[in-house]
C-alpha positions as CSV (number, residue, x, y, z in Angstrom):
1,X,5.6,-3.2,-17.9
2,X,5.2,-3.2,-21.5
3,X,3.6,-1.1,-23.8
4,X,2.0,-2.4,-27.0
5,X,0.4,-0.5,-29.8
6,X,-3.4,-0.7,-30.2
7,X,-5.4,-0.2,-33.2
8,X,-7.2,2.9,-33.6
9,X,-10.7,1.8,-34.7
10,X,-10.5,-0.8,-31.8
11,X,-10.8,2.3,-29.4
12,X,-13.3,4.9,-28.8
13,X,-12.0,8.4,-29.5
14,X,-10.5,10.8,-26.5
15,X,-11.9,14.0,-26.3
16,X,-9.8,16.9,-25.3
17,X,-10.5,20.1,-23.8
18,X,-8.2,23.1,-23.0
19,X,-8.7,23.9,-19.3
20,X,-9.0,27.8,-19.0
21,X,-10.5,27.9,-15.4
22,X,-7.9,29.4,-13.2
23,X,-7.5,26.5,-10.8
24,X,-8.0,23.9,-13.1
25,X,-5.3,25.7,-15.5
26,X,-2.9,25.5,-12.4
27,X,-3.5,21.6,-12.0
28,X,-2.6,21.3,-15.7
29,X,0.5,23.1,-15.4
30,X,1.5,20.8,-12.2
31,X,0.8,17.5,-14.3
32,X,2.8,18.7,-17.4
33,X,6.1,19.5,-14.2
34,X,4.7,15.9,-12.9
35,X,5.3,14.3,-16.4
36,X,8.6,15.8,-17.1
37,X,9.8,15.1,-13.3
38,X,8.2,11.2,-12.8
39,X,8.3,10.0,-16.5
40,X,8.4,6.5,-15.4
41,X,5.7,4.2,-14.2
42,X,5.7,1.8,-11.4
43,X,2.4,-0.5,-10.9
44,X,1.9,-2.0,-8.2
45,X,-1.3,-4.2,-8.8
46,X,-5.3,-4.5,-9.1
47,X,-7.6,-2.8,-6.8
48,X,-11.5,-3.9,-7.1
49,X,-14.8,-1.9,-6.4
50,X,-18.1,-1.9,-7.3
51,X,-20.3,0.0,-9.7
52,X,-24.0,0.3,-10.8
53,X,-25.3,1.5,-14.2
54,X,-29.1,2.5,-14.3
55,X,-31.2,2.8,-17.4
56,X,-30.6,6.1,-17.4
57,X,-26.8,6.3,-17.2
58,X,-25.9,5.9,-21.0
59,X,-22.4,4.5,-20.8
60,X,-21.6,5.6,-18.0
61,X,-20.9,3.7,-14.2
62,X,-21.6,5.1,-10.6
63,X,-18.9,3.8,-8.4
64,X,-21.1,2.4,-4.8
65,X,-17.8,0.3,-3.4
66,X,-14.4,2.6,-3.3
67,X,-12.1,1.2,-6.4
68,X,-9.7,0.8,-3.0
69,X,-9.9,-3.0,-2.4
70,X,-7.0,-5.4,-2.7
71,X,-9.6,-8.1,-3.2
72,X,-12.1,-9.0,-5.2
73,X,-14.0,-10.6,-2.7
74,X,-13.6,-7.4,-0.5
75,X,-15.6,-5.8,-3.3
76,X,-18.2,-8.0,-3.3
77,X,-18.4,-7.9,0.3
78,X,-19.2,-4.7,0.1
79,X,-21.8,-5.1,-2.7
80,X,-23.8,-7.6,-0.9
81,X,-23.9,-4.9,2.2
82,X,-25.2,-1.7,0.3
83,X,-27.6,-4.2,-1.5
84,X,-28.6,-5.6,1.7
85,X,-29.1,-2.4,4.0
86,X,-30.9,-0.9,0.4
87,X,-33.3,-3.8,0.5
88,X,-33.9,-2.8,4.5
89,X,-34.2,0.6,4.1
90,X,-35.0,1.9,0.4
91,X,-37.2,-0.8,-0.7
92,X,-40.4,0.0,-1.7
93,X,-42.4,-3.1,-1.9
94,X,-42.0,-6.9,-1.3
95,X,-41.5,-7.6,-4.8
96,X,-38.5,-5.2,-4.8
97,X,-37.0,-6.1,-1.6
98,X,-37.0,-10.1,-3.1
99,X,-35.3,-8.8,-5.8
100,X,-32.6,-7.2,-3.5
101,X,-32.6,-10.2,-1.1
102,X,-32.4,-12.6,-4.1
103,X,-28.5,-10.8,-5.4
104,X,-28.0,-11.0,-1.4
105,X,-28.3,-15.0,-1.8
106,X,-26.0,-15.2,-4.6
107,X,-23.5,-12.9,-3.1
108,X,-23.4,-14.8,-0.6
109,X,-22.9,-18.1,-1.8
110,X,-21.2,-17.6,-5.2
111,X,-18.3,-15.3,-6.5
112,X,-20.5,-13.0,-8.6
113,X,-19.2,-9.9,-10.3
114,X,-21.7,-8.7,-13.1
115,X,-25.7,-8.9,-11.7
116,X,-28.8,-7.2,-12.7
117,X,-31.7,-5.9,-10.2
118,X,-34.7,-4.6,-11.4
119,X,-32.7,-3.7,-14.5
120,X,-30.1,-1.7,-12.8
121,X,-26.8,-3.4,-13.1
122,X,-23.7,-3.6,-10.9
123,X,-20.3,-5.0,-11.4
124,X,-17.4,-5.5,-9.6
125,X,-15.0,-3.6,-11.3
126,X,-11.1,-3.8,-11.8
127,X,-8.3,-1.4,-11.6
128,X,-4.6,-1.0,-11.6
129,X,-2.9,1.2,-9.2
130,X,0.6,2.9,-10.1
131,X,2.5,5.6,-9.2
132,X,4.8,8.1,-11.1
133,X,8.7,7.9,-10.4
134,X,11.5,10.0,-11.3
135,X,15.4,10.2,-10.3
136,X,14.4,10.8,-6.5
137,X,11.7,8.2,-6.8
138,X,8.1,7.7,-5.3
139,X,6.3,11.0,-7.1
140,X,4.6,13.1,-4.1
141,X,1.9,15.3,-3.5
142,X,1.6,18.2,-6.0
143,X,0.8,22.0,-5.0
144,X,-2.9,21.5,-6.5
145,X,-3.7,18.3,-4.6
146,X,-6.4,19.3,-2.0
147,X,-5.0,20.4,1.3
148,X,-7.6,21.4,4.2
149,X,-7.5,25.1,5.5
150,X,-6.8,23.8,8.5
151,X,-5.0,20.2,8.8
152,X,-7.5,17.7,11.3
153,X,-4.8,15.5,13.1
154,X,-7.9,13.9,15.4
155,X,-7.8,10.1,15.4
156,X,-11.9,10.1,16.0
157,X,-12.4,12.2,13.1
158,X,-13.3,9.7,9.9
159,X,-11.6,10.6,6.3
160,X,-13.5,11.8,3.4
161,X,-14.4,8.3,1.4
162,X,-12.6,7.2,-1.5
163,X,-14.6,8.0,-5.2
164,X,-17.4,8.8,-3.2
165,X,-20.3,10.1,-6.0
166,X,-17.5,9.7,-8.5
167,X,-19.2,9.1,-12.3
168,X,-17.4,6.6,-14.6
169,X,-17.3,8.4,-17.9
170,X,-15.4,7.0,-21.0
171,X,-16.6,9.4,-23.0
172,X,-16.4,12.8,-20.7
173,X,-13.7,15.4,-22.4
174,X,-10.4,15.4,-21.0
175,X,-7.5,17.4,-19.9
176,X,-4.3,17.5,-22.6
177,X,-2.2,15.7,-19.9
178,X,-5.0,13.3,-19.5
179,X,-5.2,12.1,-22.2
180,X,-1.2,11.6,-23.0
181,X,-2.0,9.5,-20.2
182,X,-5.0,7.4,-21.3
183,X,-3.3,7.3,-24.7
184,X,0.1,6.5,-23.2
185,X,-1.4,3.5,-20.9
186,X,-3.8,1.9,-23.5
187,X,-1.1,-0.8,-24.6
188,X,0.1,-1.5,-20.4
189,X,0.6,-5.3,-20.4
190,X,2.3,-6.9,-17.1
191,X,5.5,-8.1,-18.2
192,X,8.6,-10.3,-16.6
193,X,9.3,-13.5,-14.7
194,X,8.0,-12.6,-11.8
195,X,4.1,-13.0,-13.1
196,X,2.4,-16.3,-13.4
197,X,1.7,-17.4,-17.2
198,X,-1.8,-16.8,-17.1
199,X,-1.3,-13.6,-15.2
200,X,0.2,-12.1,-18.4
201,X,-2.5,-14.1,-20.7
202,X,-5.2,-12.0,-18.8
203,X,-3.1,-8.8,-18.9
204,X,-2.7,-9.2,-22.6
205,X,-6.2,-10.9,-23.3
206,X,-7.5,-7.1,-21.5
207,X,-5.9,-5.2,-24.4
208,X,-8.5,-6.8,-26.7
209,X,-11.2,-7.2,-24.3
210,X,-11.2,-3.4,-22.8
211,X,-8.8,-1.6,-24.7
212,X,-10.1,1.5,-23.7
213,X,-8.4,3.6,-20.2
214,X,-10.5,5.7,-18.1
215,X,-8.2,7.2,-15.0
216,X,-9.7,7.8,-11.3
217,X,-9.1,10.4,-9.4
218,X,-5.7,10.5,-7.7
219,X,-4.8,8.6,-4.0
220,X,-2.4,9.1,-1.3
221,X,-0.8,6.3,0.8
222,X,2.3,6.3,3.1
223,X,5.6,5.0,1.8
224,X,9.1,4.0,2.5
225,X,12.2,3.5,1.6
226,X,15.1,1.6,3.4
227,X,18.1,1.3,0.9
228,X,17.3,1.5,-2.6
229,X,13.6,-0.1,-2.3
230,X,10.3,1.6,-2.2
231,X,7.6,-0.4,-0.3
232,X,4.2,0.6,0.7
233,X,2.6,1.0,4.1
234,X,-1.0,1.2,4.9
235,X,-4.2,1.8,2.9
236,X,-5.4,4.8,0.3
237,X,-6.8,8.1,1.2
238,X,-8.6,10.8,-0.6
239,X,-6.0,14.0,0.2
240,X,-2.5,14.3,1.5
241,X,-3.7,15.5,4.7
242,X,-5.2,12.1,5.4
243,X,-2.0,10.2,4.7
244,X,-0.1,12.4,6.6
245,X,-2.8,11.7,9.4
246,X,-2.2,7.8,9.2
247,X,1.8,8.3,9.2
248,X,1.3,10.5,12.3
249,X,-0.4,7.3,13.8
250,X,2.2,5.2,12.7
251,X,5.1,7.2,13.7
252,X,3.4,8.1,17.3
253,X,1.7,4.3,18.0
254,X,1.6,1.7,15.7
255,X,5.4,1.7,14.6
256,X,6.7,2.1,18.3
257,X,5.0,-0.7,18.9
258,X,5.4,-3.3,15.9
259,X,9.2,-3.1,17.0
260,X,8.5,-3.9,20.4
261,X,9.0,-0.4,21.9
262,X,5.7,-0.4,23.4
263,X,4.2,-3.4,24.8
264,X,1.3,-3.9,22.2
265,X,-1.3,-4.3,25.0
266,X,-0.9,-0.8,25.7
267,X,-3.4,1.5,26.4
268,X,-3.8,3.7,23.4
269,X,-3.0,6.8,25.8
270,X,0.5,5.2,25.8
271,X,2.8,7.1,22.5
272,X,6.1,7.3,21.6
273,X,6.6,10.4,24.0
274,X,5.2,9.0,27.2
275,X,6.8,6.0,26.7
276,X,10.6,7.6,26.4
277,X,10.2,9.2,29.8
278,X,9.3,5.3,31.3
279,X,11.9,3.5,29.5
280,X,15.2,4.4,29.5
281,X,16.7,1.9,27.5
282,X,14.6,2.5,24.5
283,X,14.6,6.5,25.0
284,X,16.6,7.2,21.9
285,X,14.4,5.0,19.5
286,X,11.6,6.1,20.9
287,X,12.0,10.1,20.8
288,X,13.0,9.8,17.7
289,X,9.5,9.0,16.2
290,X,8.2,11.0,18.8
291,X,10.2,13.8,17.2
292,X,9.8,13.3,13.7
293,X,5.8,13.0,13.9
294,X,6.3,16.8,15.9
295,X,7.9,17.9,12.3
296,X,5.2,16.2,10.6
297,X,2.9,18.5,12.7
298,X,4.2,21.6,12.2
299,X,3.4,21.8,8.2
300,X,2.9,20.5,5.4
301,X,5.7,18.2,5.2
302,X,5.7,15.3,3.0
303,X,8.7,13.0,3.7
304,X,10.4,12.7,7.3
305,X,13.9,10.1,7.1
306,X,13.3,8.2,10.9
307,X,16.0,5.7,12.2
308,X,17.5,4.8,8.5
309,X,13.7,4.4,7.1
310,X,12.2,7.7,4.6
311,X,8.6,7.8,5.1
312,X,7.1,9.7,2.3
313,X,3.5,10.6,1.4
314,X,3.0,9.0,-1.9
315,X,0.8,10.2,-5.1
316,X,-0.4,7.1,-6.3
317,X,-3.2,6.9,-9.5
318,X,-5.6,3.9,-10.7
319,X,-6.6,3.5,-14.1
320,X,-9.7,1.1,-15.7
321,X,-9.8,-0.6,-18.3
322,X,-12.7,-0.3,-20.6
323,X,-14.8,-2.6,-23.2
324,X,-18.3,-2.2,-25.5
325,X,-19.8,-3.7,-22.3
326,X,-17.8,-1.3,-19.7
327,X,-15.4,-1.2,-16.8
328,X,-13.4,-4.6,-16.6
329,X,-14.3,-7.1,-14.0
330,X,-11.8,-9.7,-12.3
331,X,-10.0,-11.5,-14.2
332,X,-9.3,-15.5,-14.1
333,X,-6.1,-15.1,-12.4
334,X,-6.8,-12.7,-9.8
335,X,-6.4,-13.8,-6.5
336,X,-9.4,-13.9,-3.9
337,X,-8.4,-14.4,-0.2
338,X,-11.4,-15.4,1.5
339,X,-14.9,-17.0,0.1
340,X,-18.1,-15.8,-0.1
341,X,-20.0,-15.4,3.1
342,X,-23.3,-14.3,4.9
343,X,-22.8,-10.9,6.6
344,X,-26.1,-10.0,8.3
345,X,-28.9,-12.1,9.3
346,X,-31.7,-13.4,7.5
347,X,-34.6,-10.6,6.0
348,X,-38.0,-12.1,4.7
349,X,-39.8,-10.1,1.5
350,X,-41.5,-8.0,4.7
351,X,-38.4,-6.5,6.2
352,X,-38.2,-8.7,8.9
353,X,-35.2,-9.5,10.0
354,X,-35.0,-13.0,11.9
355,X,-31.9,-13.1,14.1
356,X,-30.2,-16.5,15.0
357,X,-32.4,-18.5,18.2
358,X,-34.5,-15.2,18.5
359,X,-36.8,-16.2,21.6
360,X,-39.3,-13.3,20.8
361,X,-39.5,-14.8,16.7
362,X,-42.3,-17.6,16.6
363,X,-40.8,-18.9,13.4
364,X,-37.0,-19.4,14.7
365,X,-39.3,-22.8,16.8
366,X,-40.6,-25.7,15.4
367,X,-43.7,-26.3,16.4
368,X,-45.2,-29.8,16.1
């Protein structure tokens, strides 16, 4: 990454407030260690969500689809569903539901990221993730991070959701650290041989086009090392507890069987533990993650080292990018993975929702 100067009266200004709050004081004091500790930046790419902007919302942005998708299409996907289940349950009259069911048609059909309903707006919106790293690498949880009273390691229990009710503000006051950051990642630009041309023409077109930063609040994923080389393995969450939750997974199921220590039609009552006492042969390999997800039960720990690979919850941040007309959509080069597609079945301007060869629907026959 590179980072270019930007013009000051291309930007809007940064507002900064001195926290004085206890707790938020603290949190200050672990981002100024953070800083000094991880003073470089690793990115790793563009995650896309969805937003909505009402009349009333000024310049500001509601995020409705987690900033957490590796696809813009993903994104979408969930757009067209909220906009969908909104047009079953919320609407208030036929005209508004064929508003609703109109974006629905277009979603469907036709890769779509900025569209206005009953002048409300929503966007698919843009974002890259990256992660702090110092001289012992991948930058971990901090001691402010939110930690439960008591840590939930139930695989039927669901996670808190990713920016759920989280406000896009460019304009909200700021932390000190804060903005060093925004300030600090206003001129980010991909650089190197390993991006296609017009991968860094977008990157660089973005400091003109949204030269402004606005920073979301802070994920955790699991990662790992083997040798020198950080990777990164499975999805975001929304506290360290949570990551540690999917690496206790991992270490107990899904890594046992991935390397063919389990037979991956196993029941899911089959773990790293009941299967050492079976198997003999692959005892050793196998109580070993059994093991290490034990020490990852017993507190707060944040990196385990299992059979030459360091699993370590990771501290990982996402930043937008911001223009006169907001948060930065998709860019040209970005890479969708699948096409546009129906998801549910097909609602009239009533609510009615006709089902494929429904025997009981009248209309799904032709009658001559």
């Amino acid at each position: 990454m590179d980072l270019d100067e930007t013009g000051p009266d291309e930007v809007r200004p940064v507002v900064v407030r001195v926290p004085v709050e206890p707790v938020e004081a603290a949190m200050e004091a672990d981002a100024v260690d953070a800083a000094l500790d991880a003073a470089d930046v690793a990115v790793r790419g563009p995650l896309f969500g969805a937003a909505v902007q009402g009349p009333e919302d000024g310049a500001r942005w509601r995020v409705l689809v987690s900033v957490s998708n590796n696809c813009p299409q993903l994104a979408r996907d969930g757009l067209n569903s909220l906009l969908w289940f909104r047009a079953k349950d919320e609407a208030k009259n036929r005209a508004e539901r064929r508003a609703l069911l109109a974006a629905v048609a277009r979603l469907e059909t036709e890769r779509v990221d900025d569209l206005t309903v009953l002048d409300t707006r929503y966007r698919i919106v843009r974002a890259d993730e990256y992660a702090g790293m110092g001289p012992d690498g991948f930058e971990g949880p901090r001691p402010t991070d939110p930690e439960p009273v008591t840590p939930d390691w139930s695989r039927g229990t669901l996670d808190a959701k990713i920016d759920d009710g989280l406000v896009l503000d460019p304009d909200a006051p700021v932390t000190p650290t804060q903005a060093m950051e925004r300030l600090t990642l206003r001129g980010m630009v991909y650089a190197g041989s390993r991006f296609p041309d017009e991968v860094l023409r977008d990157s660089r077109r973005a400091l003109t086009t949204h030269p402004d930063i606005v920073l979301l609040p802070a994920t955790f994923k699991v990662v790992e090392r083997t040798g020198s080389a950080w990777s990164s393995s499975g999805g975001l969450h929304s506290t360290p507890q949570e990551a540690r939750k999917s690496l206790d997974f991992s270490l107990r199921y899904w890594e046992p069987r991935t390397r063919g220590l389990i037979p991956m039609g196993s029941d899911w009552d089959v773990d790293a533990r009941t299967q050492a006492a079976r198997d003999a042969d692959a005892a050793g390999e196998l109580t070993a993650f059994a093991d290490a997800a034990d020490r990852l039960r017993a507190g707060r720990v944040d990196e385990l080292e299992v059979l030459g690979t360091l699993f370590r919850i990771g501290r990982t941040r996402r930043l937008v990018r911001w223009g006169p007309e907001g948060p930065e959509g998709p860019r040209p080069s970005d890479v969708n993975r699948q096409d546009p597609n129906p998801l549910h079945p097909v609602m009239d301007e009533d609510g009615r929702i006709h089902y494929e060869e429904d025997p009981d629907d009248p209309d799904e026959f032709d009658h001559t």
